[in-house]
NURO-245792 format. One record per residue (C-alpha): residue in one letter; x, y, z; chain; residue number from 1. Coordinates in steps of 0.02 Angstrom, whole numbers, plus 50000, padded with zeros to 5 digits. Layout:
BEGIN
PT   type       X       Y       Z   mol   seq
PT      A       X       Y       Z     A   NUM
...
//
This chain:
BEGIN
PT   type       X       Y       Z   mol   seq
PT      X   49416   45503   48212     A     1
PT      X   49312   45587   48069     A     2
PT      X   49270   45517   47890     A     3
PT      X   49442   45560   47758     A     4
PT      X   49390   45707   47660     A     5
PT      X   49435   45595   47520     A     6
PT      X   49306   45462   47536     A     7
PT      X   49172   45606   47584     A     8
PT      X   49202   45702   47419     A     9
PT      X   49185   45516   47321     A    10
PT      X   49023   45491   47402     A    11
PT      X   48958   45672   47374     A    12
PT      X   49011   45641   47189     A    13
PT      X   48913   45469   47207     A    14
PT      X   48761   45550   47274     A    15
PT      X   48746   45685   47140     A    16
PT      X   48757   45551   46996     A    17
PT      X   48629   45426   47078     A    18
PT      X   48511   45600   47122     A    19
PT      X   48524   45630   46927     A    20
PT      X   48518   45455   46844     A    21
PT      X   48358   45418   46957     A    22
PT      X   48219   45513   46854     A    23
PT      X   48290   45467   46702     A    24
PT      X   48298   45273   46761     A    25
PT      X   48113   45295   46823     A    26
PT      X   48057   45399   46686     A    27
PT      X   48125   45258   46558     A    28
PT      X   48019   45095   46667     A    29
PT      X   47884   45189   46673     A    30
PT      X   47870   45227   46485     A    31
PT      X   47925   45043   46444     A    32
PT      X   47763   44971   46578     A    33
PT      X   47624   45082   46493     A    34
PT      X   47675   45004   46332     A    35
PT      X   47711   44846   46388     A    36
PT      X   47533   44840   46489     A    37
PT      X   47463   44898   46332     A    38
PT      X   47529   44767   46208     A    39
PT      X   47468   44645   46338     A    40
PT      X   47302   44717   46329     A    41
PT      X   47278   44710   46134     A    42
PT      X   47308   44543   46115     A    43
PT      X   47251   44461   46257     A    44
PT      X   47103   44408   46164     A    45
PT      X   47242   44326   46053     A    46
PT      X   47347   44159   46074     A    47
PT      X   47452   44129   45948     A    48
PT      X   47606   44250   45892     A    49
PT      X   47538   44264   45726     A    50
PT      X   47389   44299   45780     A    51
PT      X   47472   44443   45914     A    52
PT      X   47566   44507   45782     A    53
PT      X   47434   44536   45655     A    54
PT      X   47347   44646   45799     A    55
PT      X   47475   44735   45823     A    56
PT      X   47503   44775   45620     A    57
PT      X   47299   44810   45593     A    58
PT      X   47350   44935   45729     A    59
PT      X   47478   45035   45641     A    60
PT      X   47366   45030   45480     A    61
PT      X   47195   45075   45520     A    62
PT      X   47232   45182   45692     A    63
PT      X   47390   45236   45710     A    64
PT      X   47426   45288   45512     A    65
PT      X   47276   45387   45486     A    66
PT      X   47319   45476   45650     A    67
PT      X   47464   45546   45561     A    68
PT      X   47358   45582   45422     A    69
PT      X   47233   45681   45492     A    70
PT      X   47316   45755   45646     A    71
PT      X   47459   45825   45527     A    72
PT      X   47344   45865   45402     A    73
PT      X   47463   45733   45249     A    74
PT      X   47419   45633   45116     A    75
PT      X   47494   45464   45087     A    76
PT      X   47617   45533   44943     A    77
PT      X   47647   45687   45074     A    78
PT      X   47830   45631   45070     A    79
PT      X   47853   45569   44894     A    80
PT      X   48049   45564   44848     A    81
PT      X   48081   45625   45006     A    82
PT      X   48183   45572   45166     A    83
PT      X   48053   45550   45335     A    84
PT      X   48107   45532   45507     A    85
PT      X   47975   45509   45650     A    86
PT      X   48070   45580   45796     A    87
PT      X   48009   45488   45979     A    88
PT      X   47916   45360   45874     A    89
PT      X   47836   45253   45999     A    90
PT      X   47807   45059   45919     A    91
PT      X   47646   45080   45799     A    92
PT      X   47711   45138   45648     A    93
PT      X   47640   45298   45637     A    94
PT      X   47730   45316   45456     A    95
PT      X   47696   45133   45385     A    96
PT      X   47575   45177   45253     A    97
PT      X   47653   45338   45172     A    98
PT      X   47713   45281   45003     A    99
PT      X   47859   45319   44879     A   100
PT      X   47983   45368   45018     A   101
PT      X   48118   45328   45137     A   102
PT      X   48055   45307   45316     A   103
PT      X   48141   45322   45475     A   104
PT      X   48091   45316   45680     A   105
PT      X   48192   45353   45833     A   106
PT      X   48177   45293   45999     A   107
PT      X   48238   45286   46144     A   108
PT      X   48156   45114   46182     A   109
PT      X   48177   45011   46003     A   110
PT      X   48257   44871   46080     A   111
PT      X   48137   44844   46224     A   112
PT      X   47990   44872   46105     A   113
PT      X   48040   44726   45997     A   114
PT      X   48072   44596   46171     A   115
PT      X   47866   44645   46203     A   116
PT      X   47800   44570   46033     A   117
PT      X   47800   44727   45909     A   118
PT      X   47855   44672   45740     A   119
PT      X   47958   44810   45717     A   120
PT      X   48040   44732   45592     A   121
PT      X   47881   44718   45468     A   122
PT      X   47838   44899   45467     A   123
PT      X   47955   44944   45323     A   124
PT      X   48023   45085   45424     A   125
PT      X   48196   45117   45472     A   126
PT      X   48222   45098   45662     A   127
PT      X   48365   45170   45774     A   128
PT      X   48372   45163   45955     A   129
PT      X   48444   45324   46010     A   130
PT      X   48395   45488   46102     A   131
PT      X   48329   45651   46044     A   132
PT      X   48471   45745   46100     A   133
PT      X   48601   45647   45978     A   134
PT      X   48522   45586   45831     A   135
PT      X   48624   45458   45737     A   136
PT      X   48601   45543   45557     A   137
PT      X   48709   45668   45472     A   138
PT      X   48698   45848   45434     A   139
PT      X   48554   45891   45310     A   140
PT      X   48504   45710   45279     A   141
PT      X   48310   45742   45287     A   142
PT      X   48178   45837   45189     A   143
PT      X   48043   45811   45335     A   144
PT      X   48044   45766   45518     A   145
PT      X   47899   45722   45616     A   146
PT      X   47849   45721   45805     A   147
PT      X   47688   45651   45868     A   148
PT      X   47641   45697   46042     A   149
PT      X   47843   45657   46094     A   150
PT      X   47920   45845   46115     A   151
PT      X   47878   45851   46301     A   152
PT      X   47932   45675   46329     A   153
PT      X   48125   45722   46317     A   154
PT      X   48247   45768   46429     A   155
PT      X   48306   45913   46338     A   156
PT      X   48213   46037   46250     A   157
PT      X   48364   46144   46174     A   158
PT      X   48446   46015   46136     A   159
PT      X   48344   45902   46054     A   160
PT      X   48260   46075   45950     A   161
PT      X   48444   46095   45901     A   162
PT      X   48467   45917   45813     A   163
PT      X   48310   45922   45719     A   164
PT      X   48362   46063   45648     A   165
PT      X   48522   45992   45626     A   166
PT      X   48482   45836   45531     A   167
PT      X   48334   45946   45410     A   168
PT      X   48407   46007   45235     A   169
PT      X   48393   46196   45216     A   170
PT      X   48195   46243   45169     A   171
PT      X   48148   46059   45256     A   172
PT      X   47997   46045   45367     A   173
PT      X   47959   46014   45541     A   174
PT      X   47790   45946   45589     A   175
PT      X   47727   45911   45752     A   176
PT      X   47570   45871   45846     A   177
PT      X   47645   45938   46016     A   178
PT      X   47559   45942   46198     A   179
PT      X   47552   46121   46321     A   180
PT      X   47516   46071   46492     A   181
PT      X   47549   46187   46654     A   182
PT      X   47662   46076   46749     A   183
PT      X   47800   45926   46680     A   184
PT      X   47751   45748   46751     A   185
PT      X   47886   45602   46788     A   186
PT      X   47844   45541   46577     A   187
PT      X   47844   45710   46518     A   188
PT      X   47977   45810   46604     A   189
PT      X   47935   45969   46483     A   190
PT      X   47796   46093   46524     A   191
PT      X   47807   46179   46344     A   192
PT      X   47720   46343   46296     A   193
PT      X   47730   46440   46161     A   194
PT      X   47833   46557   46159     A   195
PT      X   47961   46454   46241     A   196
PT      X   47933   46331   46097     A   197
PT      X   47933   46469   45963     A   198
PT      X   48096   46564   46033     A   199
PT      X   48178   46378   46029     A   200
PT      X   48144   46333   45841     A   201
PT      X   48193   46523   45787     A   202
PT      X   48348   46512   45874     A   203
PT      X   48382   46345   45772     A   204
PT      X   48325   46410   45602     A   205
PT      X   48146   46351   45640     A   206
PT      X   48019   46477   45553     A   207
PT      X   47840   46447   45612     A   208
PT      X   47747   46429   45467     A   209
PT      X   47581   46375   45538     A   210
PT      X   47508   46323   45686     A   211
PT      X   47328   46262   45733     A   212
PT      X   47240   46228   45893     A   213
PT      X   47185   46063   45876     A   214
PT      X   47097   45994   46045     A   215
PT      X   47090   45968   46232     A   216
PT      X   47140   45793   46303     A   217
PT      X   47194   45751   46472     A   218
PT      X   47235   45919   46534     A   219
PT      X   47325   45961   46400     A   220
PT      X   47310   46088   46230     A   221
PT      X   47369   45994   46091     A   222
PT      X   47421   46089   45927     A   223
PT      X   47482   46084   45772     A   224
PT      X   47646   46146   45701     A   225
PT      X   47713   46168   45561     A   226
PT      X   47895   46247   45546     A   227
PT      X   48009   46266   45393     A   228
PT      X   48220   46277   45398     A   229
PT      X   48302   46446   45342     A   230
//
């Protein structure tokens, strides 16, 4: 007596959910261990909370901020009066020290950065745990959005491009310090290029408005773009 068609076609349905959920599910651990290896690393010289924490702020402010700075080529009024969302944040404040306007981070791992020790909460920045692909902001809420080394990190492309675009006023700006590498790894699912990148933002109302090749690291060409909203 054979298996019921029934229970075969729940189990092939079974099987094609667990087949897609399992890069995702790895993808996720493995992000949350480099960062959770790393905090561990910073302050192991460190035994008190305070003392932890304080590491971990001295990061944001004399590494992490002038990254931004100089990689995206800004100024610490850059977004004066103006509405900033760090897209893919990561946990070191990469917009704590830009002054006289509203700041904003999404990730995908908020929650699980503040159980590891970073004091999220002292940044002055606006956190939201969410994905890429559906941003928790409405239409035409901000002047700039930012993405630091995060673009290949998503799980998709179109339609993450899509909600940036989405969630920028008309004539707001796009900045990104993005990675081209030949092949996508389990962390960074998206082997970008150019002109796939390119084609993307000017189907979403993304006009290239610079972009600058900035170094070599790790395999991978890291540039600079720059990318205003018709």
């Amino acid at each position: 007596m054979g298996i019921p068609t029934e229970k075969i076609r729940i189990f092939n349905i079974f099987t094609k959910v667990i087949v897609r959920l399992i890069p995702k599910t790895y993808k996720k651990q493995a992000e949350l261990n480099y960062w959770s290896n790393l905090v561990k690393e910073l302050t192991q010289d460190y035994k008190s909370s305070a003392q932890k924490e304080k590491k971990l702020m001295d990061i944001c402010y004399e590494i992490t901020y002038p990254r931004y700075k100089k990689d995206l080529y800004l100024e610490q009024d850059s977004f004066k009066g103006k509405k900033a969302l760090d897209l893919g944040c990561g946990p070191h404040g990469g917009l704590i020290g830009f002054t006289d306007c509203d700041k904003f981070g999404v990730d995908h791992l908020i929650k699980e950065y503040k159980k590891i020790g970073y004091p999220l909460d002292k940044h002055g920045i606006k956190y939201y745990q969410a994905k890429s692909e559906k941003l928790p902001f409405p239409d035409s809420y901000f002047e700039v959005v930012v993405c630091v080394n995060a673009l290949d990190h998503v799980d998709s492309l179109e339609k993450t491009v899509k909600e940036i675009s989405r969630v920028l006023k008309k004539s707001g700006k796009f900045i990104g310090q993005i990675n081209f590498r030949d092949k996508a790894t389990a962390t960074e699912p998206i082997a970008l290029n150019h002109k796939t990148l390119i084609s993307m933002l000017l189907k979403n109302n993304l006009i290239l408005v610079k972009k600058i090749f900035q170094y070599h690291i790790n395999q991978e060409d890291r540039y600079y773009y720059e990318c205003k909203k018709i």
